[in-house]
N, C-alpha and C positions, 0 to 999 in steps of 0.2 A: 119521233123518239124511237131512237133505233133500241133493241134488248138485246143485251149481250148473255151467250150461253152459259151455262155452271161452269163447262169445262175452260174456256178462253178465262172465267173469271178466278181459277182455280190456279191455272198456273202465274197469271201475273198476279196474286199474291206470294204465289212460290218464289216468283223474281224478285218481290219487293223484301222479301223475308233472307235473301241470299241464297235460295235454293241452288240456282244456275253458279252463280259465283264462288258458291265457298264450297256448300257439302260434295257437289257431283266432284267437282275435281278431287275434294278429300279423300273419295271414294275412291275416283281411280287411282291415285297415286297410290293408294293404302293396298288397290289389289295388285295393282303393279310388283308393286315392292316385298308385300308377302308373300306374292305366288315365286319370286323371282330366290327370295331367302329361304324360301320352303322348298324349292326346287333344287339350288347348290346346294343344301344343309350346312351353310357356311357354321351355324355355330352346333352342329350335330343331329342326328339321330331323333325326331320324338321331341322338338324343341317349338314347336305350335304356339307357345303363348310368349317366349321370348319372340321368335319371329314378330307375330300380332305386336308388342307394345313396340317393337324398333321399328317396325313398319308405323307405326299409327303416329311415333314422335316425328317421323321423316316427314311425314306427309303431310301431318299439322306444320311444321315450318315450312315445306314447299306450298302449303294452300294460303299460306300467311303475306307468302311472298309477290307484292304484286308484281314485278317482270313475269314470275313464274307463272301465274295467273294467266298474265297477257299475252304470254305464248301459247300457250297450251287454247287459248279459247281462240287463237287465228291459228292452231293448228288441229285442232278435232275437227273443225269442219273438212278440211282435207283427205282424214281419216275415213271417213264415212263415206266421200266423195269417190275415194280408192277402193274400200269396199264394194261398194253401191255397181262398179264397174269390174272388179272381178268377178263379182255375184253373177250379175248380167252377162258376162263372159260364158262363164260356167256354163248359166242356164240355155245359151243360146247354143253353145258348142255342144251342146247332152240334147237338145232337139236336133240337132245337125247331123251330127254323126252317131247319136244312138245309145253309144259310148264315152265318158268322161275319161275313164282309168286310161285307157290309149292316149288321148292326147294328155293327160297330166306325165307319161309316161317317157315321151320326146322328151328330147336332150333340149332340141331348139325351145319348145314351150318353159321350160323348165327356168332355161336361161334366161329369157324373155320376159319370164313372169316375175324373177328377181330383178331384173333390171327395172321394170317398169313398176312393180313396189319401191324402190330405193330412187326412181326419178320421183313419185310421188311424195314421197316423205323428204325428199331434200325440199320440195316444192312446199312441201307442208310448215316446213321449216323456215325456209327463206320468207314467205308470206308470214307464219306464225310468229315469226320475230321481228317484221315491218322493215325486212333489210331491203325491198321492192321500193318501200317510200323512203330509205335511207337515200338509195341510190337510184334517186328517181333522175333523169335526167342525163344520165350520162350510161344508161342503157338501148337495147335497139328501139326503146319506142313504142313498142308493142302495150297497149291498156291490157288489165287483168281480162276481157271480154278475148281480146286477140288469141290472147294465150290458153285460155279454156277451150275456146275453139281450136285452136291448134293441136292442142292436149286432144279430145276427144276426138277430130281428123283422124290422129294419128295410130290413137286406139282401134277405131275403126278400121281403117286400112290393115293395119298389123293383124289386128282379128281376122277379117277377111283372108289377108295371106295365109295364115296356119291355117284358118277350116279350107279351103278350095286345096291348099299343098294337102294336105292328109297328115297323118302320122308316119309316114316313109314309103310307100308307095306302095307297101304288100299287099296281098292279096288276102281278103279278109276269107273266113271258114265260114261256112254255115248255110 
C-alpha cells in the first residue's frame, strides 16, 4: 500500500474542483487585460475599478470558452518553456562574462532575443492551437521530440556563438 503525500493530494483536488482549468486561466486573462487597460488608460485617468469589472467580464467569457481554454493550456507550457531558457541564458551568460548589461546591450543579442521570443510563441501557438495534428502528414516529418531537440540545438549553438563572439571585440577597462 503505497501513501500518497498532503501535497500530491492537495493539488489533485484542486484539479478535480477546476482549479487548473477554469480559475488559473481567469486569472491570467483578468491580469492580462487589466494590466493592458490600466496601462493605455483607454477609458482615462484614475479609472481602476472600471478597468477591474471590463477585465473580469472579458475574462469570465474567455475562461467560459472552451477552444480558449484549449489553446492557452497547449500554449503556457511553451511559455515557461521560453522562459525557463532565457533565464538559463541569462544566468549562464552573467557567469561567463561577468557582465549582463553588455551583452543585453548588442544590437545582435537584442535582435536575436526578439527573434527567438517570436519563434517561440508562434511555436507556442501552432502547438497551442493543435495546428501540428491539423496538419499532421503533409509536414517534414519531424515528431514533436525532433523538433524540441532541434529547438534547444539550436539555442545552444546561438548561445555559444554570442558568449565566445563577445559584445564587439573592445577592449574591456579595468
Amino acid at each position: 500500500m503505497t501513501q500518497e503525500s498532503v501535497l500530491l493530494l492537495g493539488v489533485q483536488g484542486l484539479r478535480e474542483m477546476g482549479f487548473f482549468d477554469f480559475f488559473l486561466p481567469l486569472l491570467l486573462f483578468f491580469a492580462i487585460i487589466y494590466g493592458a487597460l490600466d496601462k493605455t488608460k483607454i477609458f482615462g485617468d484614475d479609472k481602476k475599478d472600471i478597468n477591474a469589472i471590463i477585465a473580469f467580464v472579458i475574462s469570465m467569457i474567455a475562461a467560459t470558452t472552451s477552444w480558449v481554454l484549449r489553446g492557452v493550456a497547449g500554449f503556457l507550457p511553451w511559455v515557461g518553456f521560453i522562459a525557463l531558457i532565457v533565464v538559463v541564458f541569462l544566468m549562464l551568460a552573467s557567469l561567463i562574462t561577468g557582465d549582463v548589461s553588455s551583452l543585453v546591450e548588442n544590437k545582435f543579442v537584442k535582435i536575436g532575443g526578439v527573434l527567438f521570443v517570436l519563434a517561440g510563441l508562434g511555436l507556442g501557438v501552432w502547438y497551442g492551437l493543435g495546428l501540428d495534428k491539423r496538419f499532421a502528414g503533409t509536414g517534414t516529418g519531424f515528431s514533436e521530440t525532433d523538433v524540441a531537440i532541434i529547438v534547444v540545438l539550436a539555442i545552444f549553438i546561438g548561445a555559444f556563438y554570442m558568449i565566445v563572439r563577445g559584445s564587439g571585440g573592445g577592449v574591456s577597462e579595468g
